[in-house]
Every structure is written in structure tokens, then in C-alpha cells.
KOLBA-677883 format. One record per residue: residue number from 1; residue in three letters; x, y, z negated of N, C-alpha, C in turn. Coordinates in Angstrom, 1 decimal. Example, Ala and Ser with C-alpha at 12.3 -4.5 7.8 and 13.67 -1.06 7.14 Angstrom:
REM KOLBA-677883
1 / ALA / 13.2 / -5.7 / -7.8 / 12.3 / -4.5 / -7.8 / 13.2 / -3.3 / -7.8
2 / SER / 12.8 / -2.2 / -7.1 / 13.7 / -1.1 / -7.1 / 12.9 / 0.0 / -7.9
***
This chain:
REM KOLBA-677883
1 / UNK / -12.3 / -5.6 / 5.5 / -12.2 / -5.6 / 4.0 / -12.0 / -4.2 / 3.6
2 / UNK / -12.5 / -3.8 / 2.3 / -12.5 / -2.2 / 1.8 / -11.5 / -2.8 / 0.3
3 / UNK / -11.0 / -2.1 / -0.1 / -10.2 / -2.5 / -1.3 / -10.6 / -1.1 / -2.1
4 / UNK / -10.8 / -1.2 / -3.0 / -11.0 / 0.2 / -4.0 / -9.7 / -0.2 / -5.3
5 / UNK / -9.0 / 0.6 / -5.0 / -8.0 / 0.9 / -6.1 / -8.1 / 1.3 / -7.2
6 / UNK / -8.2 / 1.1 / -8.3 / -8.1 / 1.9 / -9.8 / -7.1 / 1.5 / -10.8
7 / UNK / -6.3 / 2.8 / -10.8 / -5.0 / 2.8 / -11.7 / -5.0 / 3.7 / -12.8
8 / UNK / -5.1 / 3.0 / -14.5 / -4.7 / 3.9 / -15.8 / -3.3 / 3.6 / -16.0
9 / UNK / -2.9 / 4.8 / -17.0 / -1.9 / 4.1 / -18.0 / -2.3 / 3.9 / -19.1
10 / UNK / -3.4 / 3.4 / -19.6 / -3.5 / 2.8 / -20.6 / -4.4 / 2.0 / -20.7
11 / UNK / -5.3 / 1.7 / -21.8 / -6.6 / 1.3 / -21.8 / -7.3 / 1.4 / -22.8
12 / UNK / -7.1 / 3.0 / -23.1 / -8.1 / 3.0 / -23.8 / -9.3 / 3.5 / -24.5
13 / UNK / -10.1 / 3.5 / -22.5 / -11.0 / 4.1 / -22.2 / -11.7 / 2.8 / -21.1
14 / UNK / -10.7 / 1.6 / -21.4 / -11.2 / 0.4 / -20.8 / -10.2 / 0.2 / -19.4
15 / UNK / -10.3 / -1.1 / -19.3 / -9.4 / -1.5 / -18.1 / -9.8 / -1.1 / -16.5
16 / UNK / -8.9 / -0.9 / -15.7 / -9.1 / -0.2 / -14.8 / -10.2 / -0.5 / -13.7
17 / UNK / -10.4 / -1.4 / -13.5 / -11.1 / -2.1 / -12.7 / -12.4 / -2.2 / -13.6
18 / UNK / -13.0 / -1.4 / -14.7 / -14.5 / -1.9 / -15.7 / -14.9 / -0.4 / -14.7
19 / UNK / -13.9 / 0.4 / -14.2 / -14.6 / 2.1 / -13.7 / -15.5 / 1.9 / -12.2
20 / UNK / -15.4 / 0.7 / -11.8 / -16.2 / 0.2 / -10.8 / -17.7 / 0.1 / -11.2
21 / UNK / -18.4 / 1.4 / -11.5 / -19.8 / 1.2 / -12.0 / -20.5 / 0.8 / -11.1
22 / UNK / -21.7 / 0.7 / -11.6 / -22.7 / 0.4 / -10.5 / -23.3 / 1.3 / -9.3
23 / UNK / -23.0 / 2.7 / -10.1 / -22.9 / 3.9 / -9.0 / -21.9 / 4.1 / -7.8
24 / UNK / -20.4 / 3.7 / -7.9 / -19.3 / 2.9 / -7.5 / -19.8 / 2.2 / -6.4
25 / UNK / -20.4 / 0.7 / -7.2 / -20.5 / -0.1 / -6.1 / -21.3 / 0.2 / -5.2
26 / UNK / -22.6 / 1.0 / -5.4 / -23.5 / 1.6 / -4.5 / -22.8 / 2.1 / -3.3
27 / UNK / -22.1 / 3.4 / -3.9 / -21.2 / 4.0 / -2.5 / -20.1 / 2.9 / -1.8
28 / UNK / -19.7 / 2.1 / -2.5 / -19.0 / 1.2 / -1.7 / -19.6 / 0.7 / -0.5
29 / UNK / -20.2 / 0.0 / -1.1 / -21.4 / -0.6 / 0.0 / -22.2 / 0.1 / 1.0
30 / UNK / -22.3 / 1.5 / 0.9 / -23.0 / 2.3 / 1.4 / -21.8 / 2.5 / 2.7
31 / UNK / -20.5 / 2.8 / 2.1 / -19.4 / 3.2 / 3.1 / -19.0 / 1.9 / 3.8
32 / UNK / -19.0 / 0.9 / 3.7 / -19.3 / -0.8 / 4.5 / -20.0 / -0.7 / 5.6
33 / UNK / -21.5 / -0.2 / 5.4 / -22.5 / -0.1 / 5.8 / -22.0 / 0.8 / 7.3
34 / UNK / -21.7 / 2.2 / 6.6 / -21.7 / 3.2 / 7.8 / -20.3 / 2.8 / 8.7
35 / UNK / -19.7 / 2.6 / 8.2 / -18.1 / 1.8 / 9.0 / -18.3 / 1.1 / 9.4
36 / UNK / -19.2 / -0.5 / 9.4 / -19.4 / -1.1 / 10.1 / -20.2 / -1.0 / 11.3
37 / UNK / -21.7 / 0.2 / 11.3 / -22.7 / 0.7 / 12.1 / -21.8 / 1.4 / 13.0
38 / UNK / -20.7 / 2.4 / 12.4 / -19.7 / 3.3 / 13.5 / -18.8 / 2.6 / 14.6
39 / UNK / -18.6 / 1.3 / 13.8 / -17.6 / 0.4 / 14.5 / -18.1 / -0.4 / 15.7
40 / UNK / -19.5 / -0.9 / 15.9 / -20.2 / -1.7 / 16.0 / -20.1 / -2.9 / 15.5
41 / UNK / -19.6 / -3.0 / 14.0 / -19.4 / -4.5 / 13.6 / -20.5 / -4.9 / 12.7
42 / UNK / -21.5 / -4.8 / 12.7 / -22.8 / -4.7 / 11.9 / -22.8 / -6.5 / 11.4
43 / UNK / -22.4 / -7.3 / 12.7 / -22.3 / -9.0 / 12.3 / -21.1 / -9.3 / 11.9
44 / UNK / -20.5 / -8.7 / 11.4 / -18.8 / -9.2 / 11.3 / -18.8 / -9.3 / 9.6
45 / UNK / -18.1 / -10.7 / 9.2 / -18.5 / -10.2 / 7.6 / -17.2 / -9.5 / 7.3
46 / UNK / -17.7 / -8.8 / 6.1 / -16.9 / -8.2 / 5.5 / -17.0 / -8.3 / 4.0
47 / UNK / -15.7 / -8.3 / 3.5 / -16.3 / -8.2 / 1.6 / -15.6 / -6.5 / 0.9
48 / UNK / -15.5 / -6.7 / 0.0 / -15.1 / -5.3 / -0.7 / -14.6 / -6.2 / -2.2
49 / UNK / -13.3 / -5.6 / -2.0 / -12.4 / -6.3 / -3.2 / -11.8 / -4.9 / -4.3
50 / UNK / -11.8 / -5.1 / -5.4 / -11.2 / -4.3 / -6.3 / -10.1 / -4.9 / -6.9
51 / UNK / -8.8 / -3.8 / -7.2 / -7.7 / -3.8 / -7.6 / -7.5 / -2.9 / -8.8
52 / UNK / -7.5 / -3.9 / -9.9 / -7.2 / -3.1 / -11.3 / -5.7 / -3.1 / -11.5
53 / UNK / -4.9 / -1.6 / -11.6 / -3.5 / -1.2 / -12.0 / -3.4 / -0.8 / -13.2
54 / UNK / -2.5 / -1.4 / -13.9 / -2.2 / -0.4 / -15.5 / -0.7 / -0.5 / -15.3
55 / UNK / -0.2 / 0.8 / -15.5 / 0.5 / 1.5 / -15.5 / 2.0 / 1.8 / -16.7
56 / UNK / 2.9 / 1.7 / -16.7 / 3.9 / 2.3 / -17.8 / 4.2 / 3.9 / -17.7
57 / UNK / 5.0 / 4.4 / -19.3 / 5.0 / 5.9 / -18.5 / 5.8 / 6.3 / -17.7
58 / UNK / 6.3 / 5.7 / -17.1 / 7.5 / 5.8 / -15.3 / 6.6 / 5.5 / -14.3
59 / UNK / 5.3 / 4.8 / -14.4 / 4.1 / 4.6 / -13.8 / 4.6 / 3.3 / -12.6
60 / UNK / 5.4 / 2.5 / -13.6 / 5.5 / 1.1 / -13.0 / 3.9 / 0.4 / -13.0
61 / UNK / 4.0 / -0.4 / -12.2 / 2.8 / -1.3 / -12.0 / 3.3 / -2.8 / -13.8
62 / UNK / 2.6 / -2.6 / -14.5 / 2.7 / -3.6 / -15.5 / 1.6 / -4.3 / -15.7
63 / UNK / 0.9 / -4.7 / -14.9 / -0.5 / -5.7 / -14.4 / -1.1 / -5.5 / -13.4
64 / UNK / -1.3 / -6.4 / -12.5 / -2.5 / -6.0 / -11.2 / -3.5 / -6.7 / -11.3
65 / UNK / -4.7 / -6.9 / -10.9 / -5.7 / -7.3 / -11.3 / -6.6 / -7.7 / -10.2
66 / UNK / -6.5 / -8.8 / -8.9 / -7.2 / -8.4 / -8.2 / -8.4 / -9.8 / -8.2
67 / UNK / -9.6 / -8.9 / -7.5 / -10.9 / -9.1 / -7.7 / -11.7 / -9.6 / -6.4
68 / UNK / -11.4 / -10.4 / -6.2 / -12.2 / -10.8 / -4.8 / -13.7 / -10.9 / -4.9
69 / UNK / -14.0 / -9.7 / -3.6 / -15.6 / -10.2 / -3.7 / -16.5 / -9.2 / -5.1
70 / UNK / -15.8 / -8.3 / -5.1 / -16.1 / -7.5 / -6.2 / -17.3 / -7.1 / -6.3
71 / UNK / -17.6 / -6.2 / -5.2 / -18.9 / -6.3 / -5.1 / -19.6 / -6.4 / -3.9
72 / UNK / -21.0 / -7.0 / -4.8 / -21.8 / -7.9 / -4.1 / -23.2 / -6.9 / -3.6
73 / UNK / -24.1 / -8.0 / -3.2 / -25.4 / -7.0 / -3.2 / -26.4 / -7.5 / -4.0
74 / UNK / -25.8 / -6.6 / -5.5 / -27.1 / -6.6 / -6.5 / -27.9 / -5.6 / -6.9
***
């Protein structure tokens, strides 16, 4: 499993987990790809999950957001 983290303190440039573009998920998948070829786990499944954090200004955790299965192959 790959987990990609994204943590604001705010939102007002959008919630943390919307920064998962589609350029994002490319390289995700791309780095799955090569980690699994390096490892030899090419049959082993794997998924890629995203974790949206927003933040207070002490940079408490005041929502988590998690995303199973985030991205896919589209």
C-alpha cells in the first residue's frame, strides 16, 4: 500500500486531498509500478490510498480524511 499524505491549514485553496491531480496520480502509479518491478512483486496487489489533513494554527490534526483506493487506473 502507498499512502500520499496532504496536509493544509485551511481551505481556502480547497481541501487537502482535491491536490491529488491527475498529474499526482500519474506519478503515484508510476512509483507502484517501479517499487513493485524493484521488489519483484509485479502480482501482488496493491492499492494507493490518500489522506486528507486540515490543520489548526498549533497544527493540530482537526479532520482526517481517508480515501481508500484513491487512485485507480484511469
Amino acid at each position: 500500500m502507498i499512502v500520499e499524505v496532504k496536509a493544509r491549514r485551511g481551505v481556502g485553496i480547497g481541501l487537502p486531498e482535491e491536490a491529488v491531480d491527475l498529474r499526482k496520480r500519474q506519478k503515484l502509479r508510476m512509483l507502484m509500478e517501479t517499487y513493485r518491478s524493484a521488489t519483484k512483486r509485479q502480482k501482488q496487489p496493491c492499492r494507493i490510498d490518500v489522506l486528507g489533513l486540515l490543520l489548526d494554527d498549533h497544527l493540530a490534526v482537526t479532520r482526517c480524511e481517508h480515501i481508500r483506493d484513491a487512485v485507480s487506473d484511469d
